[in-house]
VOBA-1610 file (N, C-alpha, C; in pm, whole numbers, padded with zeros to 5 digits, always signed):
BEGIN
Unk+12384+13586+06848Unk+12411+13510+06970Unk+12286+13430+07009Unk+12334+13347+07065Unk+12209+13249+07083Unk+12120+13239+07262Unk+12039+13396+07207Unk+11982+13418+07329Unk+11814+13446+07261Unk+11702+13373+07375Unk+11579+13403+07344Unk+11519+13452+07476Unk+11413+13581+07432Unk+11348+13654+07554Unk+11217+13595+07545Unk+11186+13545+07672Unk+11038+13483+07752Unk+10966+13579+07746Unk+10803+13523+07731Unk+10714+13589+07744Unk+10689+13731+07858Unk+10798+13699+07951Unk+10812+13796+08092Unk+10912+13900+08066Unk+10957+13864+07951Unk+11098+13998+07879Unk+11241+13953+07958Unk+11207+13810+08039Unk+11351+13729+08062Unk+11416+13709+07950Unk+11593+13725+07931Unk+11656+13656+07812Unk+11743+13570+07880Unk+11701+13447+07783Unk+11752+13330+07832Unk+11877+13303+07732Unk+12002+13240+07747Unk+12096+13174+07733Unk+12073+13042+07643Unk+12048+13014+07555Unk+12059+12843+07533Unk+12196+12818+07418Unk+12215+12695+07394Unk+12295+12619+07335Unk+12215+12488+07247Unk+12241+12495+07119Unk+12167+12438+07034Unk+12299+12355+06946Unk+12360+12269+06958Unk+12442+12173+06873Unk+12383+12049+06810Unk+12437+12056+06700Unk+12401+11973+06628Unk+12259+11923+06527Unk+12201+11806+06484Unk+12118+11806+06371Unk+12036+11642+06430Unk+11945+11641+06351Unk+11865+11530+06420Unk+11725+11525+06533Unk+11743+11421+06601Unk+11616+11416+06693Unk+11686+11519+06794Unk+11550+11579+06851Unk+11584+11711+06935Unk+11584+11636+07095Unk+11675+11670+07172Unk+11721+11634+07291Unk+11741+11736+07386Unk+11658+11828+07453Unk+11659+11914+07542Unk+11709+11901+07718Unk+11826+11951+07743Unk+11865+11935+07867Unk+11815+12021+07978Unk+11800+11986+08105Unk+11715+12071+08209Unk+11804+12103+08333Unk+11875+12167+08306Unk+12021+12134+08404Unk+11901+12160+08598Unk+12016+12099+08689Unk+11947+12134+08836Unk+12015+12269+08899Unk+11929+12316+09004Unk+11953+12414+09030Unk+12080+12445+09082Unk+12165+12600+09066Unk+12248+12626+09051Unk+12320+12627+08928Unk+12298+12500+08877Unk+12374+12497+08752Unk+12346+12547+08611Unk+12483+12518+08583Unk+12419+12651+08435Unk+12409+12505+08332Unk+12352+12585+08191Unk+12301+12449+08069Unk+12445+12387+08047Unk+12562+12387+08063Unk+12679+12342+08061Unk+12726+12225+08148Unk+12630+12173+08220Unk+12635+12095+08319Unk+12604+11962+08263Unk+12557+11957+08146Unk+12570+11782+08083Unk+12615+11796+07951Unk+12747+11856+07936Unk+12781+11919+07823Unk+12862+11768+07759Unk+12910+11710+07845Unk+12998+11557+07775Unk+12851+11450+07752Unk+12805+11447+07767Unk+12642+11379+07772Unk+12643+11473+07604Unk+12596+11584+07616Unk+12536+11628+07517Unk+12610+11607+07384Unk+12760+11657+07367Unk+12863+11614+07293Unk+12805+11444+07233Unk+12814+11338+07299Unk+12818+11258+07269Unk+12688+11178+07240Unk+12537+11237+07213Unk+12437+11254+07194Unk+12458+11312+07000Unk+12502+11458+07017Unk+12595+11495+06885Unk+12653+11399+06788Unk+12746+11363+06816Unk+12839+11267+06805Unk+12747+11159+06726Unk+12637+11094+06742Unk+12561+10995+06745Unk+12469+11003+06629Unk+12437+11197+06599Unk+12370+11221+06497Unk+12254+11326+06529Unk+12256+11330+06680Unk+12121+11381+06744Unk+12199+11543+06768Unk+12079+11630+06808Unk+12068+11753+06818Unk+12049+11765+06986Unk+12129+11816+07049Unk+12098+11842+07230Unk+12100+11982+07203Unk+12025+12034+07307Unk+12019+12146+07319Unk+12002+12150+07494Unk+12074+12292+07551Unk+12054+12345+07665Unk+12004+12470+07698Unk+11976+12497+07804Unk+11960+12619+07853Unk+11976+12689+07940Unk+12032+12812+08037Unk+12082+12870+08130Unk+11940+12898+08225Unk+11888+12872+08315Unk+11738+12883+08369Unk+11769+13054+08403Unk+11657+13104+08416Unk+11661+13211+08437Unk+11727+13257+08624Unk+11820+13347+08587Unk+11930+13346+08709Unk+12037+13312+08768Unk+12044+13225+08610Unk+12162+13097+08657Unk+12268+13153+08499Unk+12384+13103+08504Unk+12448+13149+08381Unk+12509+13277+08305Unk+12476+13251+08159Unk+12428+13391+08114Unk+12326+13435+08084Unk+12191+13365+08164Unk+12097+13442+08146Unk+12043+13545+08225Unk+11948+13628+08231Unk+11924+13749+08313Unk+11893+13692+08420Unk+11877+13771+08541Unk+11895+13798+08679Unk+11741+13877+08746Unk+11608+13824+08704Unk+11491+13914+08717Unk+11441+13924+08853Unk+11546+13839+08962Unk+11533+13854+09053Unk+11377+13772+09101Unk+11286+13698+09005Unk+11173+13672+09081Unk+11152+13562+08977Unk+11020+13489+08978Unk+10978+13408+08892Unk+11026+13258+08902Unk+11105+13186+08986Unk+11130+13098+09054Unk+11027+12990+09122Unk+10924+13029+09095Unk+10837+12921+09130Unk+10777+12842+08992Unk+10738+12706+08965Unk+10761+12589+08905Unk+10680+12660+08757Unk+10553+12714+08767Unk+10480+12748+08653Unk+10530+12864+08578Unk+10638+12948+08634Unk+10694+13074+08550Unk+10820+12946+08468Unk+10858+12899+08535Unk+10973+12790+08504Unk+10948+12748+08375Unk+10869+12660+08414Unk+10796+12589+08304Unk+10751+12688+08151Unk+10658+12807+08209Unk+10671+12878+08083Unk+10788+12928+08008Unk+10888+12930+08091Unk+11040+12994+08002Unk+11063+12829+07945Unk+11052+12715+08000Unk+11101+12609+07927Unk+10973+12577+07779Unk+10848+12630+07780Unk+10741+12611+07687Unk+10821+12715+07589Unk+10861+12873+07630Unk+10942+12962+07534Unk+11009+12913+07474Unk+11135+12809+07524Unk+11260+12764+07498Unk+11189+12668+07354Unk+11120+12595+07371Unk+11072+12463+07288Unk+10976+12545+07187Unk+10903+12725+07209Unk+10865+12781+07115Unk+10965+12811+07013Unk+11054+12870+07059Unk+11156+12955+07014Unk+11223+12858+06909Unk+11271+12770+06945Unk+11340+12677+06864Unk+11271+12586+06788Unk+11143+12581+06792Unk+11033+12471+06712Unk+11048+12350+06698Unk+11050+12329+06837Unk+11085+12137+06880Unk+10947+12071+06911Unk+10995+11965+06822Unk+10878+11873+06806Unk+10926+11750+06804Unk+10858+11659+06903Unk+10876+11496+06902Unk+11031+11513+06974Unk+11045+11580+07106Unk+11176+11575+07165Unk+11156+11568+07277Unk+11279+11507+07306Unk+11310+11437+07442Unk+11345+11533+07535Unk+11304+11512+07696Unk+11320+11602+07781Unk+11415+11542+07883Unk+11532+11613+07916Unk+11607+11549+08001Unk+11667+11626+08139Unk+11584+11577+08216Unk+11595+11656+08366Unk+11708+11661+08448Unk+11759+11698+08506Unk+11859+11645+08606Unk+11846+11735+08798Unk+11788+11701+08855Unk+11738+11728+08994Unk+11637+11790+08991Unk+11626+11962+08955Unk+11554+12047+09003Unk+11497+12048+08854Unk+11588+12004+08752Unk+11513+12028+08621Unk+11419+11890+08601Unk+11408+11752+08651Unk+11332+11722+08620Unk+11152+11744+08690Unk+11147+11862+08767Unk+11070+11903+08830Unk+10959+11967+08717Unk+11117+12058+08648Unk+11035+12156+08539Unk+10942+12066+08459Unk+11059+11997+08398Unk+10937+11939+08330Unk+10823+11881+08356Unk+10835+11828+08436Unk+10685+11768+08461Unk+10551+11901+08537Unk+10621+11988+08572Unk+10566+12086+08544Unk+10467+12146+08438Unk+10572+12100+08297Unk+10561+12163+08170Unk+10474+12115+08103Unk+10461+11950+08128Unk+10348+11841+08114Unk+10238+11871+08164Unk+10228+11917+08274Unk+10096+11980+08325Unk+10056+12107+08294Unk+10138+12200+08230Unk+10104+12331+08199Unk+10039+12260+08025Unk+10134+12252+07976Unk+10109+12220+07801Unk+10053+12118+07768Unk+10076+12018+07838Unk+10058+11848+07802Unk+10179+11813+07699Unk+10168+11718+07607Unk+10268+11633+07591Unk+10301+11644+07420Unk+10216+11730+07350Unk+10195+11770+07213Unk+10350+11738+07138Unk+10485+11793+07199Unk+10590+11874+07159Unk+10684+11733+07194Unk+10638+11668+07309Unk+10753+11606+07373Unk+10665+11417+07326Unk+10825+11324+07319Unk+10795+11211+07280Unk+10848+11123+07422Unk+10932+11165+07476Unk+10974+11097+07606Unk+11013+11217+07675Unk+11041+11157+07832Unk+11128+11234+07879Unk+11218+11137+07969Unk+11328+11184+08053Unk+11421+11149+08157Unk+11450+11189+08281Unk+11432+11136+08365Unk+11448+11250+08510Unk+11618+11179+08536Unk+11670+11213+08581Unk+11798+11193+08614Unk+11811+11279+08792Unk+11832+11198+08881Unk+11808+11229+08998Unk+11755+11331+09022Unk+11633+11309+09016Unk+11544+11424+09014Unk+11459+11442+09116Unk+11439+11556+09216Unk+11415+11593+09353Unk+11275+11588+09353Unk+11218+11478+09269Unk+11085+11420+09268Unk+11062+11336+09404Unk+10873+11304+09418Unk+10805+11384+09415Unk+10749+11524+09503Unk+10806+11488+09601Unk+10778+11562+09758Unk+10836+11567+09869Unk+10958+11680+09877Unk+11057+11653+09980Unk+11006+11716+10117Unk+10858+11832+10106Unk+10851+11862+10248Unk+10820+11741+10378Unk+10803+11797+10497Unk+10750+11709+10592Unk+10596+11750+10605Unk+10528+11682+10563Unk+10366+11720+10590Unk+10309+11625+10647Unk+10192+11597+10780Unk+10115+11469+10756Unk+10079+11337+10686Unk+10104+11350+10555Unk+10077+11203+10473Unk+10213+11270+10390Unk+10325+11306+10451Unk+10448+11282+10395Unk+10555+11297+10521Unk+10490+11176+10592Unk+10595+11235+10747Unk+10767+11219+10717Unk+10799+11134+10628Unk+10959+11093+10625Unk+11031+11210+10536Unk+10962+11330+10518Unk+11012+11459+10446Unk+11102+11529+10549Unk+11140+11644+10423Unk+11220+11738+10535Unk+11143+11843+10618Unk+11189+11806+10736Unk+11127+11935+10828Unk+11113+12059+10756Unk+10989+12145+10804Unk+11004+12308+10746Unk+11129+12382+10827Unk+11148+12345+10896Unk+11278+12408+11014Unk+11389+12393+10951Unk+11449+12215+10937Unk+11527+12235+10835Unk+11611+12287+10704Unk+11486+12292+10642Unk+11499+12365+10524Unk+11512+12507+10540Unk+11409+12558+10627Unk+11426+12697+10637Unk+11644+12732+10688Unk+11669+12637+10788Unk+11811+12666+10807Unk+11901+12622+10724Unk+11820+12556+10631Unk+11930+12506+10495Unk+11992+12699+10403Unk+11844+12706+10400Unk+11827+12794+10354Unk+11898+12978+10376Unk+11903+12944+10534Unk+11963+13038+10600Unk+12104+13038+10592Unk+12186+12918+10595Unk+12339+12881+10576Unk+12326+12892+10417Unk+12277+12920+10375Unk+12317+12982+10175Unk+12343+13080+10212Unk+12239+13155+10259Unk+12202+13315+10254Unk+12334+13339+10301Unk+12391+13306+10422Unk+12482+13408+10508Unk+12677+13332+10496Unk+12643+13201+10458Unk+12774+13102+10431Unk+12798+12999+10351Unk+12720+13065+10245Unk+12699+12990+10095Unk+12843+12935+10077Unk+12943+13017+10034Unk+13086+12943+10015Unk+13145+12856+10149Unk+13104+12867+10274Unk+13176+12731+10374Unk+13081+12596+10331Unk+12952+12646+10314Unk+12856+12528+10284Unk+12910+12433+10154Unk+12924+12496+10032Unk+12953+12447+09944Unk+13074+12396+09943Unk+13191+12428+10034Unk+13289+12361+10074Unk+13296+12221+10111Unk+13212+12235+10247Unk+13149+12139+10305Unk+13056+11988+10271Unk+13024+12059+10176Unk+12908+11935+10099Unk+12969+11885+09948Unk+13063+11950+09928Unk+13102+11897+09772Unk+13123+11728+09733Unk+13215+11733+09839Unk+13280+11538+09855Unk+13172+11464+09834Unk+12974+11529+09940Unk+12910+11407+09902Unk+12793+11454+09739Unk+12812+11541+09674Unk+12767+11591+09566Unk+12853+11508+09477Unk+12966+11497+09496Unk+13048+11433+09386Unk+13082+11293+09426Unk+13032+11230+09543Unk+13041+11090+09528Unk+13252+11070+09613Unk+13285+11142+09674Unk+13446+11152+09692Unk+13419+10992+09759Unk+13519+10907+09714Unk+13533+10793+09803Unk+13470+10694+09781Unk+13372+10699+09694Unk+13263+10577+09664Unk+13392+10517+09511Unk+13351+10378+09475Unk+13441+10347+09369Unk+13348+10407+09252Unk+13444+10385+09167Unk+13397+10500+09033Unk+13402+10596+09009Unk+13394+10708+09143Unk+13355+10802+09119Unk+13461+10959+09151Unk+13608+10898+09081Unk+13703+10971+09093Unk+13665+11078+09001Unk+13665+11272+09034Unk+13642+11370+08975Unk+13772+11455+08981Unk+13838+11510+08899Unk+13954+11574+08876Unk+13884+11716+08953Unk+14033+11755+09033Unk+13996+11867+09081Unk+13936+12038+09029Unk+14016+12012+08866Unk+13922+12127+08804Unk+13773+12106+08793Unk+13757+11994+08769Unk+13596+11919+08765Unk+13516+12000+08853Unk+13581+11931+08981Unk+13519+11986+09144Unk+13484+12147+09137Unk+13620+12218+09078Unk+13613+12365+09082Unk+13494+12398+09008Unk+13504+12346+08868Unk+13367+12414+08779Unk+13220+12392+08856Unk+13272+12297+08933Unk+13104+12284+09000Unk+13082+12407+09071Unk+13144+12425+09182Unk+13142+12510+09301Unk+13148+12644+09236Unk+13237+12670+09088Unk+13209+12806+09081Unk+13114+12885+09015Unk+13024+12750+08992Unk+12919+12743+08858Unk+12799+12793+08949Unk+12809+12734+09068Unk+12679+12710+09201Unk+12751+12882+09247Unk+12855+12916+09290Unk+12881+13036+09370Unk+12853+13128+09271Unk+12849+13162+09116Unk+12792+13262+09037Unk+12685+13273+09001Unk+12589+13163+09083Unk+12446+13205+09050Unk+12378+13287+09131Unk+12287+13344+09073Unk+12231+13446+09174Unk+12224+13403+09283Unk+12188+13437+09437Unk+12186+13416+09589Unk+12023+13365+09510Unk+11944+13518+09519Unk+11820+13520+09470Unk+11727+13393+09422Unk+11824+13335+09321Unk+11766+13240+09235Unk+11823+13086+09314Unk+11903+13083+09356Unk+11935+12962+09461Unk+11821+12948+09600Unk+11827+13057+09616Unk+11703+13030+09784Unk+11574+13020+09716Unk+11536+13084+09606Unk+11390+13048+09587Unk+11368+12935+09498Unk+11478+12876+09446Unk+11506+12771+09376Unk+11477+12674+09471Unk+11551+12673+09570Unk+11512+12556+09689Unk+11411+12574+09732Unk+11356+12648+09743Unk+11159+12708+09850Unk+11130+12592+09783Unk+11118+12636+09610Unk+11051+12553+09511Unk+11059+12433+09460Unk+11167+12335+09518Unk+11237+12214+09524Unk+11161+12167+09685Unk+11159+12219+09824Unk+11122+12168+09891Unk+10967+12151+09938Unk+10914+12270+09919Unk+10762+12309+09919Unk+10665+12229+09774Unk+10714+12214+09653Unk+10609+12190+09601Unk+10593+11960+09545Unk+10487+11973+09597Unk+10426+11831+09563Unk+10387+11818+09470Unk+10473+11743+09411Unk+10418+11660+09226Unk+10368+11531+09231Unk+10281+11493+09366Unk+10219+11358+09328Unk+10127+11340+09290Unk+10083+11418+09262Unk+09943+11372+09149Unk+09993+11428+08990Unk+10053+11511+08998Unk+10139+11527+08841Unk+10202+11390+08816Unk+10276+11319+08890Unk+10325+11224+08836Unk+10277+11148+08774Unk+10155+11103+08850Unk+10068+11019+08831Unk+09938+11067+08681Unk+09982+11154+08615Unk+09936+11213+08503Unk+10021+11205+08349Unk+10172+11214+08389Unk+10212+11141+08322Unk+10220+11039+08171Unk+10189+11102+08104Unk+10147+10973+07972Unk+10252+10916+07834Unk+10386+11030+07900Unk+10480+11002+07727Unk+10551+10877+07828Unk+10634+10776+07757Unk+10735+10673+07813Unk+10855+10770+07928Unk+10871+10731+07989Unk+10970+10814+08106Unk+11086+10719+08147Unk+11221+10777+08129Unk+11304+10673+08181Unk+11355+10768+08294Unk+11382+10677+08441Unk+11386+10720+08516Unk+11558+10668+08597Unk+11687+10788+08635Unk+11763+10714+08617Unk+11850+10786+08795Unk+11897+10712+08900Unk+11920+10774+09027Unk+12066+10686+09055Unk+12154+10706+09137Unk+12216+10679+09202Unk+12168+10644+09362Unk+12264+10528+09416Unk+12169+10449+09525Unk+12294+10517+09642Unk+12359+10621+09616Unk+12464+10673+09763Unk+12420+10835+09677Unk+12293+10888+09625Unk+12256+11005+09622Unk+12259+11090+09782Unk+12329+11173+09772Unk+12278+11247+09937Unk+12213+11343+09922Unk+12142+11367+09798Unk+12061+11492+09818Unk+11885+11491+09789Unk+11879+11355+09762Unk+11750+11289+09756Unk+11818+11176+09719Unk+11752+11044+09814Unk+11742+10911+09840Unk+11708+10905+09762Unk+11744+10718+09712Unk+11669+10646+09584Unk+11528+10610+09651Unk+11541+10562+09768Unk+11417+10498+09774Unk+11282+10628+09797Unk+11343+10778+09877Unk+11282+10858+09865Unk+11209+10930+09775Unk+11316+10913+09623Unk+11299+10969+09533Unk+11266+10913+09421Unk+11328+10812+09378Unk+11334+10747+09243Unk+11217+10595+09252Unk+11238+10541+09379Unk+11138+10468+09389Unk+11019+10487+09397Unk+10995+10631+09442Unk+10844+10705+09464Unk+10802+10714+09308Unk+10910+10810+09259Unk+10852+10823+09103Unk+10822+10728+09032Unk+10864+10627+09061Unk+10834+10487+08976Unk+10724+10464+08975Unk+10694+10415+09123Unk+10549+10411+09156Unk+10426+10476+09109Unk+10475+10570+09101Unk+10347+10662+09033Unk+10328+10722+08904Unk+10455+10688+08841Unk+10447+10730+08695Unk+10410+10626+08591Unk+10296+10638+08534Unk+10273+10504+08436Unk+10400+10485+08346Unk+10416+10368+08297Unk+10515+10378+08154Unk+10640+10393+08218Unk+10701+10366+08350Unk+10830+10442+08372Unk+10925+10319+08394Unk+11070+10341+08339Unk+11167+10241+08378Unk+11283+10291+08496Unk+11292+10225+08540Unk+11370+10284+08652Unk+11541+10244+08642Unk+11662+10284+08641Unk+11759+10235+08659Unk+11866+10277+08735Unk+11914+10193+08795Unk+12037+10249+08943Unk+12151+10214+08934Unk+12182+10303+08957Unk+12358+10305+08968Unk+12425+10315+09069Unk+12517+10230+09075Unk+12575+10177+09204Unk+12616+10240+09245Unk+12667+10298+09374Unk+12778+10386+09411Unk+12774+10521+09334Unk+12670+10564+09284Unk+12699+10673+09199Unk+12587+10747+09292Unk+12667+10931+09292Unk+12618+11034+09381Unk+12504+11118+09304Unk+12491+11257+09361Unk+12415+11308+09256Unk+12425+11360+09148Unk+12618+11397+09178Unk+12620+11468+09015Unk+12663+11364+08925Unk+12574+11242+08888Unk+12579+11172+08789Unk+12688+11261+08666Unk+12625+11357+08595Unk+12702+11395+08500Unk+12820+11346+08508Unk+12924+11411+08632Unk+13035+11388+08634Unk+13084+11260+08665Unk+13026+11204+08695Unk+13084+11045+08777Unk+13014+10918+08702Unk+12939+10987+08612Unk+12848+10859+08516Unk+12841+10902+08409Unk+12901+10981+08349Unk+12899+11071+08221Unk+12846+10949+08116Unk+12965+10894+08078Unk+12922+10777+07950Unk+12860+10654+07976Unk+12827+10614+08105Unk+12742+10542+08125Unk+12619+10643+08088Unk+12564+10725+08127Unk+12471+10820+08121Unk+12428+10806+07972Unk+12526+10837+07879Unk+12486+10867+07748Unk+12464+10742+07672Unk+12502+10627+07719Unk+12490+10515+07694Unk+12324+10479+07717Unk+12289+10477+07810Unk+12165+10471+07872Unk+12055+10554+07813Unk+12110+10664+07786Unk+12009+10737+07702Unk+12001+10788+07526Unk+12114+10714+07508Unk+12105+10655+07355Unk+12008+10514+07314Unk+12011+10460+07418Unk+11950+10311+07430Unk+11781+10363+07445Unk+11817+10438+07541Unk+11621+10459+07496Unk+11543+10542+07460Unk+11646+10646+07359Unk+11615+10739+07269Unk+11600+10625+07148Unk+11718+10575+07106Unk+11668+10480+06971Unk+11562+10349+07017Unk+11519+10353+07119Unk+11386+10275+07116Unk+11296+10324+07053Unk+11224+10248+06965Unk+11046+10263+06880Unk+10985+10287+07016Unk+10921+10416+07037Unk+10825+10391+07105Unk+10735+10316+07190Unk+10664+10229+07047Unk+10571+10095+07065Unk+10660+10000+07191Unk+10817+09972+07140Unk+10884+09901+07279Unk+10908+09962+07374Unk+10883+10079+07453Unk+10870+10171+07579Unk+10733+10112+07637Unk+10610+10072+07562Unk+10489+10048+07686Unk+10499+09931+07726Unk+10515+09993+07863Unk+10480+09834+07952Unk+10628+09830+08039Unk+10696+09932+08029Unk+10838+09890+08042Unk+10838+09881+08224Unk+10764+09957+08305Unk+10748+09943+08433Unk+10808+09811+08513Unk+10883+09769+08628Unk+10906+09672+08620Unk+11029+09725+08750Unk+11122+09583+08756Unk+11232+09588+08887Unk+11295+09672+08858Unk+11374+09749+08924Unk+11492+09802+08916Unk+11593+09761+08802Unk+11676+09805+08723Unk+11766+09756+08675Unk+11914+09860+08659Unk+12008+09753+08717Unk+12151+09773+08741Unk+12226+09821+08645
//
């Protein structure tokens, strides 16, 4: 079975399909590695090798109850890329996972990895601090935090429509769709969801960003409700050398579902880029 134990005696969950250039997925929190599974398929499909993984707490991987903050993270994702002996592969984030990685960049540096992708990714700094006044309150969050703990299932009720984009054009999701989300988010640990968010709202990657050195394509929806483009995706731009930025109209946060083959389109296009044509790519927005 295709399970590997972390340096911490965590066993992690992954999914390894296919042959080719190695394509590692970083699913966001709550979600299990199954969460860009039509992305990954069609990555496959193409010739390439995706691979996922269940983060620790989430899935079928173990439940250690702790280790949720960005540098244990990161070492189970350095395990993941030991374990399997990936080299010259692409990293592909999606919210809380493109955190990890750049995490992982600062733990390891860039030896293993040739690009990466953030895909609405809860980059760089969502608290409210002094020289980040337009963040989220600590109050906030702390009662974000508190409505998991005690009414996780009315919440997730509540917020699905703008997770999935309900009502924007494009972004029609079949109701089993909707279900796999919500039941994917309600079987993850409590545990690993609240300290998942501590670690999504508390930690600042702006000077990581700005360290940065493989080509980065950077890819958000402009009706995101769970981090703004201009909060999020425009910040990262800014500060990441080498980075391309691209937006999608009307599209929410769970891209996967509502941008699936646009998605894979986009990141077939700058996976088969040479390298050499990635520098310099910095530049407007593109639609």
């Amino acid at each position: 079975m295709p399970f590997l134990e972390t340096r911490t005696g965590t066993t992690l969950f992954y999914r390894d399909w296919g042959t080719g250039q190695p394509v590692l997925f970083c699913a966001a929190a709550g979600m299990d590695g199954t969460e860009p599974r039509g992305v990954m398929a069609d990555l496959v499909a193409q010739g390439m090798r995706a691979i996922s993984y269940d983060r620790r707490g989430h899935g079928r991987s173990d439940d250690p109850g702790l280790g949720y903050d960005y540098d244990t993270l990161a070492d189970d994702l350095a395990d993941v890329l030991e374990h399997l002996a990936l080299h010259h592969v692409t990293l592909v984030g999606h919210s809380m996972g493109g955190c990890e990685i750049v995490r992982y960049l600062s733990r390891y540096g860039s030896d293993r990895v040739d690009r990466i992708v953030l895909v609405a990714a809860t980059l760089p700094f969502l608290l409210a601090t002094p020289d980040n006044a337009d963040g989220v309150p600590q109050a906030a969050a702390d009662a974000l935090r508190d409505s998991w703990h005690h009414h996780q299932d009315t919440w997730l009720l509540d917020n699905a429509d703008a997770y999935l984009g309900v009502g924007l054009p494009g972004c029609a999701v079949t109701p089993l769709a909707r279900d796999r989300v919500l039941t994917s988010i309600a079987a993850t640990s409590l545990q690993a969801i609240l300290e998942c968010n501590r670690a999504v709202v508390e930690t600042d990657f702006r000077a990581e960003l700005r360290d940065i050195t493989v080509p980065t394509l950077i890819i958000h929806g402009d009706a995101d409700a769970s981090i703004s483009l201009e909060f999020g995706a425009h910040r990262q731009a800014a500060l990441i050398p080498n980075s391309e930025l691209i937006v999608y109209d009307n599209a929410p946060h769970g891209v996967y579902l509502t941008h699936g083959e646009r998605l894979s389109t986009d990141l077939l296009t700058f996976l088969t880029q040479p390298a050499q044509a990635l520098a310099g790519t910095a530049g407007p927005d593109r639609k």
